[in-house]
Backbone bond lengths (Angstrom), bond angles and torsions (degrees), N, CA, C in turn:
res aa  C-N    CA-C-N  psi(-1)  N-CA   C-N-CA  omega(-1)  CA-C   N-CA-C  phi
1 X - - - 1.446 - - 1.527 109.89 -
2 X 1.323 105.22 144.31 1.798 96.88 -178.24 1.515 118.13 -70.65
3 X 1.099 128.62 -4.90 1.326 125.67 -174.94 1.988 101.04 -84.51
4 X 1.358 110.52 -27.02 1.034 87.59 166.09 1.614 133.63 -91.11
5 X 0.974 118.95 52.56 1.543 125.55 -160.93 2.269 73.32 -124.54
6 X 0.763 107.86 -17.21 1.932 111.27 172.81 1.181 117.02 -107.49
7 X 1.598 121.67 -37.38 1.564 125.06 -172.62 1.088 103.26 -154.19
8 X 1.485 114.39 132.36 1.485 117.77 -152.69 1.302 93.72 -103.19
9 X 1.341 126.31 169.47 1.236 127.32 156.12 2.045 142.73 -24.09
10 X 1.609 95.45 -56.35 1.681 94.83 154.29 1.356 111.00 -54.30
11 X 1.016 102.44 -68.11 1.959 93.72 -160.81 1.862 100.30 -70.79
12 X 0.794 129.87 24.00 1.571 137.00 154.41 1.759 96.28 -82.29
13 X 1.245 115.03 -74.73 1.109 135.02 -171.28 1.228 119.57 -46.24
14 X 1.320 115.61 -53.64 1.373 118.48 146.83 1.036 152.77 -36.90
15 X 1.467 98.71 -30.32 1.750 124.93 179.22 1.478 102.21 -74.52
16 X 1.334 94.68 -24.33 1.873 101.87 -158.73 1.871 100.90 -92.63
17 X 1.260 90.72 -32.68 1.684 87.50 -177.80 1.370 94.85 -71.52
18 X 1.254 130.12 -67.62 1.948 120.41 173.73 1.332 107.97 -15.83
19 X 1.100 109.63 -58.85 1.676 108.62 -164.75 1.580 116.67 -52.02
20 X 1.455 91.84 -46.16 1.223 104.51 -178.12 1.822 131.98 -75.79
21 X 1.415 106.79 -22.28 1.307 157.39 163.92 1.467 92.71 -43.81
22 X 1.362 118.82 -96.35 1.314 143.26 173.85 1.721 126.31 -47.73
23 X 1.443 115.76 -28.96 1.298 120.12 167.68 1.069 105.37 -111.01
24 X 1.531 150.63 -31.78 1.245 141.30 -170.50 1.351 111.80 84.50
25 X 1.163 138.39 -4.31 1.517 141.99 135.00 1.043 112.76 -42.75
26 X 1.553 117.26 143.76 1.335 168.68 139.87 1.754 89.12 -35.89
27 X 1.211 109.52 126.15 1.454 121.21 149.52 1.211 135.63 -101.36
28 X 0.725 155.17 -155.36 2.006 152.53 171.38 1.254 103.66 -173.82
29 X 1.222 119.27 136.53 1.599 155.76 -150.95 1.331 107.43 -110.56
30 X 1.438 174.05 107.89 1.084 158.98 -143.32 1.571 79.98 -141.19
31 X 1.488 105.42 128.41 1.436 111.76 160.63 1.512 117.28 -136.94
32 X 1.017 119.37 121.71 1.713 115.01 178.96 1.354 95.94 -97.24
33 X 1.834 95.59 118.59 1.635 111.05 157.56 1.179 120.68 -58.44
34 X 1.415 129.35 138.83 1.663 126.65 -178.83 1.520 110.18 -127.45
35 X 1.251 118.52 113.82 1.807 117.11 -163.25 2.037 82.96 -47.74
36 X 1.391 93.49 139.32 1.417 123.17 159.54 1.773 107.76 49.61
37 X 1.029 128.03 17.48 1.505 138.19 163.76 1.527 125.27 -122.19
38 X 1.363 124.68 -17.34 1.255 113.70 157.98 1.860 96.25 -161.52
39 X 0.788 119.97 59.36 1.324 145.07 -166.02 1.797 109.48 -124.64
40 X 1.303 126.81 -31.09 1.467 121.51 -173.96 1.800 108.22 -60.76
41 X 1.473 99.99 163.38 1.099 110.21 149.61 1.182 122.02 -61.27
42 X 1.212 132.98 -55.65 1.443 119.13 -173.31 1.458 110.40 -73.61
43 X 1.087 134.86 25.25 1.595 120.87 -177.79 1.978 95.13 -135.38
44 X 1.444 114.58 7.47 1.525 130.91 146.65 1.493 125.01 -93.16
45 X 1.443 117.64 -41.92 1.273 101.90 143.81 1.492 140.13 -90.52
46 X 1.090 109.48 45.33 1.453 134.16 179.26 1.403 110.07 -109.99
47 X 1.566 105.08 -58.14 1.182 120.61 172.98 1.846 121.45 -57.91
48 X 1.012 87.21 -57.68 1.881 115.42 179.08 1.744 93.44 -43.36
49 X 1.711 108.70 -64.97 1.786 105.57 174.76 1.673 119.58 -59.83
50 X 0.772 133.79 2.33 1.476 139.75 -173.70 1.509 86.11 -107.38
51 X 0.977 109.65 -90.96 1.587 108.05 -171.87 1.866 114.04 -20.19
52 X 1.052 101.06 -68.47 1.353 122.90 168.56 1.740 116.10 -38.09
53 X 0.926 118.18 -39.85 1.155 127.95 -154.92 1.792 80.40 -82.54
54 X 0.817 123.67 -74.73 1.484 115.29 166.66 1.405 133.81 -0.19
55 X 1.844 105.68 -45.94 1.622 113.00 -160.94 1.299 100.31 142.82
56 X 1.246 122.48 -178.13 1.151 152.46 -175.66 1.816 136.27 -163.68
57 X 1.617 86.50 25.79 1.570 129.56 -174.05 1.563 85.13 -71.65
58 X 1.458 161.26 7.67 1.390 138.83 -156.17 1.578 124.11 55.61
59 X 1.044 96.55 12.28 1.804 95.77 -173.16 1.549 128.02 -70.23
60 X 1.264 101.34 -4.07 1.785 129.67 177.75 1.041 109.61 -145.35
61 X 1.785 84.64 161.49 1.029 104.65 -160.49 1.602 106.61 -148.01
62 X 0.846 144.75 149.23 2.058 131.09 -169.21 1.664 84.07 -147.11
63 X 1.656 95.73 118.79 1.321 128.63 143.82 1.411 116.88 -93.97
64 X 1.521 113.49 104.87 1.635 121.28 166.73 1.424 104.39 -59.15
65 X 1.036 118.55 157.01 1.541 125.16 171.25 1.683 118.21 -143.98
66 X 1.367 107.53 100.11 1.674 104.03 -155.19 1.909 99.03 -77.39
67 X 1.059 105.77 125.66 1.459 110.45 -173.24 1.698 101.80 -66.43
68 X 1.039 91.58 149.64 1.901 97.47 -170.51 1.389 115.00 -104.13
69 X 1.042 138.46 146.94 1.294 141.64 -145.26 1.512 95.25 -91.06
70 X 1.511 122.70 129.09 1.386 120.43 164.57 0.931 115.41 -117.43
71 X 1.406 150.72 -179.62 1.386 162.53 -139.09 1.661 103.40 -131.08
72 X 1.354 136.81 76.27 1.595 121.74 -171.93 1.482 90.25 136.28
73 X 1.296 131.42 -63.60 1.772 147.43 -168.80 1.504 98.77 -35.22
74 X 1.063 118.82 104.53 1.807 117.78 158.15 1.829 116.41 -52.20
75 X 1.854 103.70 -14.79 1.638 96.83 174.72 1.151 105.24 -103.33
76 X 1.517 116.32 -176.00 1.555 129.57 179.91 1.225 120.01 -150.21
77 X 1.443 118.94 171.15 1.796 113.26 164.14 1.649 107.45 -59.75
78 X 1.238 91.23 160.53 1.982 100.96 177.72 1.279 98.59 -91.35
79 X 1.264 120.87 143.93 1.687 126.83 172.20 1.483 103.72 -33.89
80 X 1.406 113.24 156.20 1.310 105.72 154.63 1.411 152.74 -27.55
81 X 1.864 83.51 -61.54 1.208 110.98 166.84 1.599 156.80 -52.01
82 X 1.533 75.21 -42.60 1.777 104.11 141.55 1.279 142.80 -70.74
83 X 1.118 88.60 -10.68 1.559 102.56 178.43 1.698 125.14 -105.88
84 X 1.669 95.74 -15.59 1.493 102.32 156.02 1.425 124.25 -98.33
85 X 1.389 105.74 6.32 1.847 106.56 -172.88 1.711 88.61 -101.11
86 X 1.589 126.45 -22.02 1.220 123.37 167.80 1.365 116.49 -48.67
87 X 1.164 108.03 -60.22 1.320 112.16 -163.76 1.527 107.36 -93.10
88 X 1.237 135.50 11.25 1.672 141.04 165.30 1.673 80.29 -84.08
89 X 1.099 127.66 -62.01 1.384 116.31 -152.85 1.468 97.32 -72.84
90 X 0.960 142.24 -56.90 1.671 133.17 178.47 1.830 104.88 -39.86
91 X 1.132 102.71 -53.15 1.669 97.47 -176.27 1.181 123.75 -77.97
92 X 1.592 112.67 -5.20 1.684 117.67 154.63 1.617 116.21 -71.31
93 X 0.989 80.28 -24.69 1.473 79.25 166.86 1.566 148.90 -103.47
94 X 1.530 82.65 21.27 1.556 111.19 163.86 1.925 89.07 87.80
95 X 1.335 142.49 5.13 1.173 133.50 -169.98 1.644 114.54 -100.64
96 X 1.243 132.29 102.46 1.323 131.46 -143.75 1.723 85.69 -90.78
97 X 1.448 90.31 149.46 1.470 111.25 -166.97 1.501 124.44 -140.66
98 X 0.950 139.06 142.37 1.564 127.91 -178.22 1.806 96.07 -137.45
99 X 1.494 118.37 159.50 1.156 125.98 164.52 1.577 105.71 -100.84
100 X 1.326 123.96 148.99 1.418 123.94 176.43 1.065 110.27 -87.27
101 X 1.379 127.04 116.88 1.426 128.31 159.18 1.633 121.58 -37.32
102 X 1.571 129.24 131.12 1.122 119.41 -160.66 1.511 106.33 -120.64
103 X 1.257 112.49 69.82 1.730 117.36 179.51 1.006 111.65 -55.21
104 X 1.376 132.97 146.11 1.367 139.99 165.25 1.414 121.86 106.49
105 X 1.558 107.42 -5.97 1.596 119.18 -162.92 1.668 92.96 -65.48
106 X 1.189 110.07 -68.23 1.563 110.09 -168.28 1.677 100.81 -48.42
107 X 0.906 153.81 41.52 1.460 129.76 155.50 1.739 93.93 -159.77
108 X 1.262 122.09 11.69 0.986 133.88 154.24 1.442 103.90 78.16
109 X 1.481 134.86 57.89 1.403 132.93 -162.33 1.701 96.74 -152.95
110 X 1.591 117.72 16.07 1.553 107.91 168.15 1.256 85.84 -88.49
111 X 1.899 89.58 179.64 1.178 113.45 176.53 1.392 132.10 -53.79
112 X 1.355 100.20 116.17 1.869 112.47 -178.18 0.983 105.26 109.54
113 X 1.228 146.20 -23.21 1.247 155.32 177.08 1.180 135.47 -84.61
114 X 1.468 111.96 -32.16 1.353 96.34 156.52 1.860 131.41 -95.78
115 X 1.710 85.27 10.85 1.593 78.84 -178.94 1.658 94.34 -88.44
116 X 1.286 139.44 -18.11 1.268 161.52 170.19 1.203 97.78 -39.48
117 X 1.319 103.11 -64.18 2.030 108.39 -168.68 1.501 115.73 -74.33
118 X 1.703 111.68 -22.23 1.472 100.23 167.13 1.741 131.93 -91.55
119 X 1.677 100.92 -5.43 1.211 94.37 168.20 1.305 144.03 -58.11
């Protein structure tokens, strides 16, 4: 993402544990899986230990976000498969996780996609 070419991931994370630190809210993590770019196992338990490393106070929260297939996009959704060994490994690690349901894919009107189709 371009914002991190300024703030990398820790100090994202960090920002978020403060937040959460200081208000006592629950945060949420938005991550879009990308077939074969941030999709491995090892870069979920990577993630999962960072988080962790924090606490285990409830203060997170990880929304997967399966990237949706566009028409032109050099990326894609992650296999299935990969995408449930992601999130076994986040929740082994005590880091509660949900995948986002992706309405609209079949007629091509989720997210990214339809700004895709009107260009």
């Amino acid at each position: 993402m371009p914002v991190n070419t300024r703030w990398g991931v820790r100090q994202a994370v960090e920002a978020a544990w403060n937040y959460a630190r200081v208000t006592k809210r629950r945060v949420s993590i938005e991550y879009a899986l990308i077939k074969d770019i941030n999709d491995q196992a090892e870069r979920a338990d990577a993630l999962g230990d960072l988080l962790t490393s924090y606490g285990d106070w409830g203060w997170v929260h990880v929304n997967l976000i399966p990237l949706n297939p566009t028409p032109g996009s050099q990326w894609t959704a992650s296999r299935i498969e990969d995408e449930r060994e992601f999130v076994r490994r986040l929740e082994a690690k005590g880091v509660p996780t949900t995948v986002r349901d992706t309405r609209g894919r079949e007629i091509d009107g989720a997210c990214g996609q339809l700004a895709a189709a009107t260009s």
